[in-house]
MIPA-713248 format. One record per residue (C-alpha): residue in three letters; x, y, z. Coordinates in pm, whole numbers, padded with zeros to 5 digits, always signed. Layout:
BEGIN
ALAXYZ
...
***
This chain:
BEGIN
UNK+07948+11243+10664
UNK+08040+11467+10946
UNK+07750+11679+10844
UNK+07834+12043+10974
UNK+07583+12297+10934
UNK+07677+12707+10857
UNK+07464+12859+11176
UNK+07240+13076+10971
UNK+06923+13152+11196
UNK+07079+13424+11389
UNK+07214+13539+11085
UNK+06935+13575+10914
UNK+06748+13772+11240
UNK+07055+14058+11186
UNK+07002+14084+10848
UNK+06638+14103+10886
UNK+06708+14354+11192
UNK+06955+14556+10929
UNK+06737+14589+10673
UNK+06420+14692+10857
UNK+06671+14931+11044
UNK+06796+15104+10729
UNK+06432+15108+10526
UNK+06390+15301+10852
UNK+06671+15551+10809
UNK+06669+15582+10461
UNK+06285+15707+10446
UNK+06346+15953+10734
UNK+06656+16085+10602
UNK+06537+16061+10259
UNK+06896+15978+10113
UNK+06847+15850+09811
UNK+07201+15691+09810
UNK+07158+15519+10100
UNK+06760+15382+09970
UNK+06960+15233+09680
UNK+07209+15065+09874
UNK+06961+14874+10094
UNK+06863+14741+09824
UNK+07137+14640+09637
UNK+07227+14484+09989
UNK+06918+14308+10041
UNK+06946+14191+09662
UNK+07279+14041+09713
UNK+07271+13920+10046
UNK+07211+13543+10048
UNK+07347+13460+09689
UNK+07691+13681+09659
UNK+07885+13780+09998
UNK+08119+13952+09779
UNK+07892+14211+09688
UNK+07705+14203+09953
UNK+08010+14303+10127
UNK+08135+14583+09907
UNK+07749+14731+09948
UNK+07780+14744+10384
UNK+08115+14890+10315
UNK+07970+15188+10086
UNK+07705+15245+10347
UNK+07935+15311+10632
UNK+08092+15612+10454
UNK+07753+15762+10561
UNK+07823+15667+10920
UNK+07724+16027+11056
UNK+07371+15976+10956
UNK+07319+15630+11091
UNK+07217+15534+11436
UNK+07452+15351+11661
UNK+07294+15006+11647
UNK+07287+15022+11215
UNK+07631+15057+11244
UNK+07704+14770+11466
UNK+07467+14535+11260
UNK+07639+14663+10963
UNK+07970+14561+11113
UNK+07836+14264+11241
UNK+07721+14147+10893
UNK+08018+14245+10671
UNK+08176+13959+10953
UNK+07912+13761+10810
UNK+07966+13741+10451
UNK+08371+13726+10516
UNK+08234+13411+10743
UNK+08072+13259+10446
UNK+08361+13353+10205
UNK+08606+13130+10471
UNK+08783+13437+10626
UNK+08750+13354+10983
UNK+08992+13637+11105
UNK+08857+13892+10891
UNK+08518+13778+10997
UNK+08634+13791+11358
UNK+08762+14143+11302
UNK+08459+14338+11220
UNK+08209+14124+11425
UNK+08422+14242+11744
UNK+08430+14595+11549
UNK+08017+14622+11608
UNK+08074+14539+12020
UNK+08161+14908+12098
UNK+07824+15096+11879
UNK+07570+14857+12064
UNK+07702+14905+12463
UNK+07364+15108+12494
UNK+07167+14860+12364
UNK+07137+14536+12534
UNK+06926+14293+12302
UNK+07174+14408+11975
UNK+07455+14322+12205
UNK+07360+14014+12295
UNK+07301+13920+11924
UNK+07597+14025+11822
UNK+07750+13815+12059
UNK+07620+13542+11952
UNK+07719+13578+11580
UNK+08043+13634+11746
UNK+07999+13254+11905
UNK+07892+13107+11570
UNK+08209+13201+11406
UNK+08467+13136+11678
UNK+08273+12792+11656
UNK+08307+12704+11285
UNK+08691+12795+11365
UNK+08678+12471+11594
UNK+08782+12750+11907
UNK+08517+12620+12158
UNK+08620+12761+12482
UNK+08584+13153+12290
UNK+08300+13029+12169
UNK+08108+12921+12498
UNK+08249+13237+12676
UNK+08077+13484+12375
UNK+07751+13307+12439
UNK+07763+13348+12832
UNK+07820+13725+12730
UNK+07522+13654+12515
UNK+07315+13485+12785
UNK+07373+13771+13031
UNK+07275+14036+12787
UNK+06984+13853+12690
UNK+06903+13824+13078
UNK+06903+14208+13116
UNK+06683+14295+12801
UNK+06419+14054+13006
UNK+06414+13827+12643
UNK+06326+13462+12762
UNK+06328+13352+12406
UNK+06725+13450+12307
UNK+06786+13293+12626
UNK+06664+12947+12478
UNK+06831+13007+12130
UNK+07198+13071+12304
UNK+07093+12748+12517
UNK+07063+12535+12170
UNK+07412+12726+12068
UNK+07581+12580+12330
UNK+07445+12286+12246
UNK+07592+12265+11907
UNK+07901+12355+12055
UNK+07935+12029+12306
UNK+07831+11826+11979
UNK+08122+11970+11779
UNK+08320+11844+12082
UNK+08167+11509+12025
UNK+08050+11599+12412
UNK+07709+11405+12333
UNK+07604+11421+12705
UNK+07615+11778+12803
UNK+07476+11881+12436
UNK+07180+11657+12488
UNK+07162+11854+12787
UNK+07192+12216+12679
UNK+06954+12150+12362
UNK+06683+12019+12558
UNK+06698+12349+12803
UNK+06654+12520+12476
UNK+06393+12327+12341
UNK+06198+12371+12697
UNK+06228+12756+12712
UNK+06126+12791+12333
UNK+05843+12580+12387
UNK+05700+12820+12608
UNK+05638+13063+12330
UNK+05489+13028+11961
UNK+05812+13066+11738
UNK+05820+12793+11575
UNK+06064+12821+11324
UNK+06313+12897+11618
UNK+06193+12573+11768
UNK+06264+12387+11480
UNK+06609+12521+11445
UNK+06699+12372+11797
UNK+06560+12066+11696
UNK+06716+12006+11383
UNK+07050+12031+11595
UNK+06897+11749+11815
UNK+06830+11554+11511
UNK+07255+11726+11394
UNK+07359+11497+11728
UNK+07142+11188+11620
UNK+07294+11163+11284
UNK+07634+11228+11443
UNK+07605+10937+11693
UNK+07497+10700+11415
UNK+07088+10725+11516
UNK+06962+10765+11199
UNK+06596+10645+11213
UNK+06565+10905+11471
UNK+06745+11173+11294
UNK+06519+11136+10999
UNK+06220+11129+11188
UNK+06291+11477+11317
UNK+06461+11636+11015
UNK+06103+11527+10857
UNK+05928+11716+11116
UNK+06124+12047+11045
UNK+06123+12045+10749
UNK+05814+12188+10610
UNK+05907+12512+10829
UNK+06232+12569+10669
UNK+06047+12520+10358
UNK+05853+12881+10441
UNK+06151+13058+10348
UNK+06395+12826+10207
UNK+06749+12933+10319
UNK+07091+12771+10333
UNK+06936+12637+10685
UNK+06728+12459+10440
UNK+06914+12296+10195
UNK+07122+12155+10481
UNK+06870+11969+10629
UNK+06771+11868+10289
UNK+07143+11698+10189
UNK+07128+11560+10585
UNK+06774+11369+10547
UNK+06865+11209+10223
UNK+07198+11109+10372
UNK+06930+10885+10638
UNK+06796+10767+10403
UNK+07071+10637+10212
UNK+07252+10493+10525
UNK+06873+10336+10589
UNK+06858+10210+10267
UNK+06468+10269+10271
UNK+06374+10542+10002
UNK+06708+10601+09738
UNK+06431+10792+09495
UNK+06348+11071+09778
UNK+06741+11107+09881
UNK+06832+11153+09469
UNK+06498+11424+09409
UNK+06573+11597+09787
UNK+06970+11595+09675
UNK+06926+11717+09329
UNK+06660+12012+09454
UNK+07004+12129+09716
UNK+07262+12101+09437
UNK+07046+12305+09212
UNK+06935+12588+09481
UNK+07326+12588+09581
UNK+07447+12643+09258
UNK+07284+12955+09263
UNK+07384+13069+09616
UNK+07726+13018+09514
UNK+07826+12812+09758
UNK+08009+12514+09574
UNK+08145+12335+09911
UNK+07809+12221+09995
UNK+07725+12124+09608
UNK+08026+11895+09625
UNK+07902+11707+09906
UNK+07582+11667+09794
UNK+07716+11527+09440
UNK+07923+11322+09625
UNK+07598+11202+09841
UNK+07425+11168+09525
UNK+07676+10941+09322
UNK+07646+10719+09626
UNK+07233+10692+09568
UNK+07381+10653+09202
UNK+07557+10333+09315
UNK+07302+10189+09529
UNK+07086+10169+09253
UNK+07319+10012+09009
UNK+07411+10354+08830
UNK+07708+10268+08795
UNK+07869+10486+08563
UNK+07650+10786+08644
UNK+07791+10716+08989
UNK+08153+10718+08850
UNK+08053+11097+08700
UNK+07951+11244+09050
UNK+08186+11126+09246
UNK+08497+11253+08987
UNK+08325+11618+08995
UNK+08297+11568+09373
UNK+08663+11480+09426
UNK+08776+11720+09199
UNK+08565+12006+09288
UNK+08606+11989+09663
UNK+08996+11958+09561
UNK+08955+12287+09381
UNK+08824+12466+09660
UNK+09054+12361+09893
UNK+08784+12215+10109
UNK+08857+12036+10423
UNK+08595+11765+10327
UNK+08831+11699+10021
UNK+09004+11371+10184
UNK+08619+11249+10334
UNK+08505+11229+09970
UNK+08839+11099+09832
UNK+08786+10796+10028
UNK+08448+10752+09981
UNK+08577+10795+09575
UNK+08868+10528+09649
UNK+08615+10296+09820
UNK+08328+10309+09496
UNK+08661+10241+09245
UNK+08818+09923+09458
UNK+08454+09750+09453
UNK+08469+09812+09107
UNK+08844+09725+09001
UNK+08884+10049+08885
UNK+09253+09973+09044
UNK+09461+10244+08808
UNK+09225+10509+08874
UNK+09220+10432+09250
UNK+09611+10471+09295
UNK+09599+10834+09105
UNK+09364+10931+09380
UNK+09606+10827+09628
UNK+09869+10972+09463
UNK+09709+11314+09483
UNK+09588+11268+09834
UNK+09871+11212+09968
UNK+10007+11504+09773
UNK+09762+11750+09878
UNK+09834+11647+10277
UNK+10118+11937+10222
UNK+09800+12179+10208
UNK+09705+12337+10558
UNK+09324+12356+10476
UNK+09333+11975+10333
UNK+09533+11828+10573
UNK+09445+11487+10735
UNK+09273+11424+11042
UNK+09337+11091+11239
UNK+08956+10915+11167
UNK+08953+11037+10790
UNK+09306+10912+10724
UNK+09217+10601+10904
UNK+08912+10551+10589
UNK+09133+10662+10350
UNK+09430+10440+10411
UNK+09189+10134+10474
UNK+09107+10172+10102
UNK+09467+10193+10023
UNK+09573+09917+10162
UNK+09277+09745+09908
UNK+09435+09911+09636
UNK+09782+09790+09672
UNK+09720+09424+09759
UNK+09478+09395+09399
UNK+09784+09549+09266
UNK+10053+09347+09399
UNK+10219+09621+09566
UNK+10345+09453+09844
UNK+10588+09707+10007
UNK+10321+09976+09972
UNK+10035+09744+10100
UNK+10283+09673+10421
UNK+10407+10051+10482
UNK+10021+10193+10474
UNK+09911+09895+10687
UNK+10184+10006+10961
UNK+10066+10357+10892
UNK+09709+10245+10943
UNK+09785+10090+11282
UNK+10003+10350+11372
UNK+09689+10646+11343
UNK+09491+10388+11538
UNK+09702+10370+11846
UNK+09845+10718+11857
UNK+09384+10822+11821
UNK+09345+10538+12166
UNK+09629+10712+12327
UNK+09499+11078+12243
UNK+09140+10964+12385
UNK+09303+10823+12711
UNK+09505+11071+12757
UNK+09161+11328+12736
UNK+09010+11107+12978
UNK+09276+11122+13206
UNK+09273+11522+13227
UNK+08922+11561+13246
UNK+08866+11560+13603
UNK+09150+11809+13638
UNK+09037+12020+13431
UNK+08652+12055+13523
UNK+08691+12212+13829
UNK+08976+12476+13659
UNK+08678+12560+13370
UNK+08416+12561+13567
UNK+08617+12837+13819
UNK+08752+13020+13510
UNK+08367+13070+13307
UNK+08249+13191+13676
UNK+08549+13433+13684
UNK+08463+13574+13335
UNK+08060+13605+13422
UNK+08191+13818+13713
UNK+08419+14041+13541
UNK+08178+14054+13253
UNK+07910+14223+13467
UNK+08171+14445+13673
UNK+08263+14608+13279
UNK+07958+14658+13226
UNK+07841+14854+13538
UNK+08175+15023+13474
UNK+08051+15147+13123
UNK+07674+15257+13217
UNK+07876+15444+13504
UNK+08052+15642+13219
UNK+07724+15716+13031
UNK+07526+15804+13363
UNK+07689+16031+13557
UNK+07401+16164+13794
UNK+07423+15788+13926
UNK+07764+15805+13954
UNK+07796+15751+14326
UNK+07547+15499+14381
UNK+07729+15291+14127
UNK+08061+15388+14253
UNK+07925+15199+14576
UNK+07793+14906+14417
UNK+08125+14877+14192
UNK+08276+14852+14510
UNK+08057+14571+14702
UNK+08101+14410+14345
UNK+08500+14431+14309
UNK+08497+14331+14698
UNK+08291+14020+14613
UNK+08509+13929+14339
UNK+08822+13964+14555
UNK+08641+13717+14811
UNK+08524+13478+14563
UNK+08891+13483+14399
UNK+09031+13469+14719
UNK+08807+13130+14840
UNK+08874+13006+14459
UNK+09234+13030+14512
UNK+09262+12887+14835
UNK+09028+12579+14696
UNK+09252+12549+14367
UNK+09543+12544+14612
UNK+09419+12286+14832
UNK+09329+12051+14504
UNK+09704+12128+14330
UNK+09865+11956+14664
UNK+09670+11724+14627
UNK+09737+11673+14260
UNK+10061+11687+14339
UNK+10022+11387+14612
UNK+09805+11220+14350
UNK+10059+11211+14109
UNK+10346+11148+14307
UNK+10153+10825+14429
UNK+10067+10768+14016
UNK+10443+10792+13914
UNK+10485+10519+14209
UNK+10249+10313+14085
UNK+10348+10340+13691
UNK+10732+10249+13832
UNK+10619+09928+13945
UNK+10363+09845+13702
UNK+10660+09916+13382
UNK+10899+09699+13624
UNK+10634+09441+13603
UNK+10559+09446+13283
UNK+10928+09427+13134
UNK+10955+09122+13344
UNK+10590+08974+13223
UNK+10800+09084+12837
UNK+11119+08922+12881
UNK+10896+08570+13046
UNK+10691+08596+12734
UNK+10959+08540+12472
UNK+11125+08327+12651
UNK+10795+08152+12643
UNK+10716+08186+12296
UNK+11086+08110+12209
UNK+11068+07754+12385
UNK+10765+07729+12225
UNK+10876+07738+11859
UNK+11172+07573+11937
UNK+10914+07272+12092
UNK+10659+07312+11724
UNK+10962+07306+11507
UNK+11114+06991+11733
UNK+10819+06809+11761
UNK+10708+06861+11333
UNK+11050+06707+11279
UNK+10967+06449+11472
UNK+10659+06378+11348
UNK+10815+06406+10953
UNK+11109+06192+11047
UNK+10883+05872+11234
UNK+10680+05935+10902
UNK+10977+05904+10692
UNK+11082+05587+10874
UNK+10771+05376+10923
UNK+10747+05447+10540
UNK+11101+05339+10507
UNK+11008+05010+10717
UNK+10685+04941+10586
UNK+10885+04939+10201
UNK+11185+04699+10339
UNK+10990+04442+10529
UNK+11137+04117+10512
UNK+10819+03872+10410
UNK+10615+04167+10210
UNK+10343+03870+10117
UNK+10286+03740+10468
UNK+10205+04153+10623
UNK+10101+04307+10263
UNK+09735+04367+10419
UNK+09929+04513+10763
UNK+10155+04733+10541
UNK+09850+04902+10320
UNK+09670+04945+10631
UNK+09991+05134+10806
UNK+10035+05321+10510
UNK+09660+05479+10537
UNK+09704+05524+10875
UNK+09944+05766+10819
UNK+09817+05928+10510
UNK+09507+06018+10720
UNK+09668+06166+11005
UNK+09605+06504+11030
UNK+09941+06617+11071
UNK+09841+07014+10978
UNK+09568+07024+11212
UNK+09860+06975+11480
UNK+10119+07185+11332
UNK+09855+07499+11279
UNK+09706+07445+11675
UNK+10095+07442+11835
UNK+10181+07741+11490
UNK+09903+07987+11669
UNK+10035+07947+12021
UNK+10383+08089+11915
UNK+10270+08336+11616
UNK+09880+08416+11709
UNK+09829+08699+11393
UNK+10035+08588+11122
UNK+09795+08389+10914
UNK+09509+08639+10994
UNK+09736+08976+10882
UNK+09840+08747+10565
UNK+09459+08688+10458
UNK+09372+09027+10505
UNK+09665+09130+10305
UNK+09594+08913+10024
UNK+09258+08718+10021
UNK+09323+08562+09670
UNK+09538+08294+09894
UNK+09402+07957+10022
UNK+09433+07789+10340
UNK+09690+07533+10169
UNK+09874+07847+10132
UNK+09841+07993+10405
UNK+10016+07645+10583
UNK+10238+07652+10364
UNK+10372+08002+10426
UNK+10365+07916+10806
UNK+10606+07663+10738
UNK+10811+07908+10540
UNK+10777+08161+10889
UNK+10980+07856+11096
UNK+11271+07856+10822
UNK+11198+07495+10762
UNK+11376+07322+10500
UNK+11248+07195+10198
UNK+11320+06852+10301
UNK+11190+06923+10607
UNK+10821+07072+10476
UNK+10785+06824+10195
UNK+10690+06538+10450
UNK+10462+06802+10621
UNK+10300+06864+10317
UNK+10270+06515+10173
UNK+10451+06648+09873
UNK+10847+06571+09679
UNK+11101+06861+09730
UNK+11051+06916+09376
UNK+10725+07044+09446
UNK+10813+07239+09736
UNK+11014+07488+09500
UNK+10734+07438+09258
UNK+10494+07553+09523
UNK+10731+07879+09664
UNK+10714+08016+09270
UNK+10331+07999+09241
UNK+10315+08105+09610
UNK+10481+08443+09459
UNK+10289+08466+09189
UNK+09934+08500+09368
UNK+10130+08726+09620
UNK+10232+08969+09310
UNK+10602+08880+09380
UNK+10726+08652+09085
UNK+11086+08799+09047
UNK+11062+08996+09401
UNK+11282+08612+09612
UNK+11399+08910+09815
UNK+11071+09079+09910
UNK+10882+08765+09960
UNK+11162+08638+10223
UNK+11143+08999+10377
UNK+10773+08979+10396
UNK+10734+08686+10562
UNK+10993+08706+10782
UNK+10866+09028+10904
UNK+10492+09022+10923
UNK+10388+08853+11272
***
């Protein structure tokens, strides 16, 4: 599992913030009103956005008698629940709503930047969210706090994991981890390192992972939040994949189902009965196992989750190992219905799962056609996933230098707005910032005029570069057709040369047979005759064939076992035969067996392969498959 975890520390620190904010209003403007809505918010908070929501909206009709930084909060949390109700534009709305209230007040503003991060991150829009946390970061800087500093460190962090950028995140979370160490907060320290143990897990580490979700724990356990929970359903995954403890995975799994039940939040309850029905199977639960993952697969389908295909293959997988073959193809039938819906559509690696299992499904079945058209889908995903990769790699370099330029750009002009908007609020320093405004927008011009000439230089060079490339590529395809067309003529020759050479080998068999049985004096060379006759029966004959078979068709008996394993190696032969259009005179001396049985042989041959009345398909398939 992909295990992606709902940022909920800073959260939680602006909802603290709020509340202690309004107790704080409401007993100095002793607005009874407003006292009661506190506390329905507080209330409602963590177990029903909805209401939670409908409460902050109430409490800004009062807006003249709250202070500047309760407002933003207040906008800054309605963002919130909208965030945990999956409304990222909504969410993204009223977060950028609060900016405006807090320009006074550096610490709120860089907080509410970095809620701002957290939800352009679960939207998968990295680049917004790195440039809201270096707004963060220089907010932070100003209000002299060492400690947000560290915690917008272990943010970016989580952002190069989602990017599957292991290298720079291990980097970013260990500045974090450094700069928090340096104080006593340890529950912010163990939210950092929970995301170190978040890029274990995701690189496949999972003794390591474990360890440190063990260590953190027993502080989430203080005051135990979504944050939590999470790291509850992520340690018992461990120790599944470890396959060292299945009774603490099912009690840690059951105690997150049952605490998010109550928080409402039924995404996270789906994986963890999905999780849970695969400790179910481990353990030889079998049809307890069946029960969580149907309410799994169904559930997550109800909610339109994005995790919905994840667990369906992880479903189809649990009903192929168990031949529950019928039930397996009405899961695929509904996945690949419900790729029409934008929030369940298919990404490349879970597609890649899911159609491995298909594949399973159809051979057991003796679906042939559908077994070959998801196979070619299957490689298809694969090769189009290398090519995305190289392609990535390719434009890295290229665009380092542009990213790099373009964050330093928006740090500049980041700190020139905001001299320009304590100008506004301060005019009896109006002229000494007028001056440094200046020196500032001066600085900027030089630095974009150096930048430019720099990008300049490195675009004619690209442009050299590539020119050079395109060269290069010319040649290299010109080669390559060539190094094609040499190739089959290669492999042509050579099964022209295998099928030559069997019939050669068939038709001296045939005749030293033939002379053996019309010898002139049979009681004077009987002994020679019996001795011939072994001779040949002993040959290996196949052993030949299959060596000079492989030269000319390297993956055809390998892609034919994988597509259905119920066949044997005499099979196997003989359907290599059957891929050089021998005749049946021709492959009964191969075989050591009468023509008779040669027909006998392509019936039962059809049979195993689910094909008994499908002459037609069976010639298409293996005439086809290479």
């Amino acid at each position: 599992m992909d295990y992606i975890c709902i940022p909920n520390l800073a959260m939680k620190k602006q909802l603290l913030l709020a509340l202690v904010l309004l107790l704080f209003l409401s007993v100095q403007a002793q607005t009874p009103e407003i006292d009661k809505l506190n506390q329905q918010i507080e209330n409602s908070v963590r177990s029903n956005p909805d209401s939670a929501k409908i409460y902050m909206f109430r409490l800004l009709k009062y807006s003249d008698k709250l202070h500047d930084t309760i407002l933003a909060v207040t906008y800054s949390n309605i963002g919130i629940q909208y965030n945990k109700l999956a409304v990222p534009d909504s969410a993204e709305f009223y977060m950028k709503k609060a900016l405006p209230y807090a320009e006074n007040y550096p610490l709120t503003h860089a907080q509410l930047y970095l809620n701002l991060a957290i939800n352009y991150r679960i939207g998968a829009r990295y680049e917004e969210s790195l440039k809201a946390l270096d707004s963060a970061m220089l907010f932070y800087k100003e209000a002299g706090n060492r400690e947000g500093e560290g915690i917008v460190f272990g943010e970016m962090g989580s952002n190069y994991n989602y990017m599957k950028d292991s290298e720079k995140a291990l980097e970013y979370l260990k500045k974090s981890i450094a700069i928090l160490s340096e104080g006593d907060n340890m529950r912010e320290l163990s939210v950092v390192r929970q995301k170190l143990a978040n890029l274990y897990y995701n690189n496949g580490n999972y003794a390591f992972a474990k360890d440190i979700y063990e260590d953190v724990l027993p502080v989430f356990a203080k005051n135990k939040s979504t944050n939590y929970y999470y790291t509850l359903i992520s340690y018992a995954d461990c120790l599944v994949k470890l396959e060292e403890n299945y009774q603490a995975a099912e009690e840690a799994l059951n105690e997150a189902i049952s605490a998010l039940k109550v928080m409402n939040n039924m995404e996270f309850v789906w994986v963890s009965m999905n999780n849970l029905a695969q400790v179910y199977n481990a353990t030889g639960r079998i049809q307890q196992a069946q029960q969580a993952y149907q309410e799994a697969y169904e559930g997550s389908f109800r909610l339109n989750s994005p995790r919905f295909l994840e667990i369906s293959a992880q479903y189809l997988d649990f009903l192929n190992s168990h031949k529950f073959y019928d039930q397996a193809l009405n899961v695929i039938a509904r996945v690949k219905s419900s790729s029409k819906i934008p929030r369940l559509k298919m990404n490349a690696d879970n597609e890649i799962a899911f159609l491995k299992e298909a594949v399973a499904t159809y051979s057991q079945k003796g679906m042939a056609e559908n077994s070959l058209e998801t196979f070619e889908r299957m490689d298809f995903l694969k090769d189009s996933l290398n090519t995305a990769i190289n392609q990535t790699k390719s434009l890295e370099l290229q665009q380092a230098y542009q990213n790099e330029l373009q964050r330093e750009k928006n740090i500049v002009l980041e700190q020139n707005n905001e001299l320009l908007r304590e100008n506004n609020s301060k005019k009896d320093k109006i002229i000494f910032l007028s001056i440094l405004s200046f020196v500032l927008v001066l600085t900027m011009v030089i630095l974009l005029y150096l930048a430019n000439r720099n990008k300049l230089k490195l675009q004619n060079q690209l442009v050299i570069n590539l020119k050079n490339s395109k060269e290069i590529l010319e040649e290299n395809s010109k080669l390559e057709s060539e190094l094609l067309a040499e190739r089959g003529r290669t492999l042509a020759n050579k099964e022209k040369e295998l099928v030559q050479v069997s019939l050669e080998i068939s038709n001296l068999k045939t005749k030293i047979i033939e002379l053996v049985d019309l010898r002139e004096n049979p009681e004077q060379s009987e002994a020679l005759a019996a001795e011939l006759k072994d001779l040949l029966g002993n040959y290996n004959y196949w052993k030949y064939f299959k060596g000079k078979f492989v030269e000319v068709h390297p993956a055809f008996a390998l892609l034919l076992s994988e597509m259905f394993p119920n066949l044997s190696d005499n099979d196997i032969a003989f359907c290599c035969m059957l891929k050089l259009q021998l005749s049946t005179k021709e492959i009964g001396p191969l075989m050591g067996i009468s023509a008779e049985q040669v027909e006998s042989k392509k019936a039962s041959l059809r049979r195993k392969m689910g094909m008994e009345d499908d002459l037609f398909g069976f010639e298409k398939l293996i005439d086809h498959l290479e």
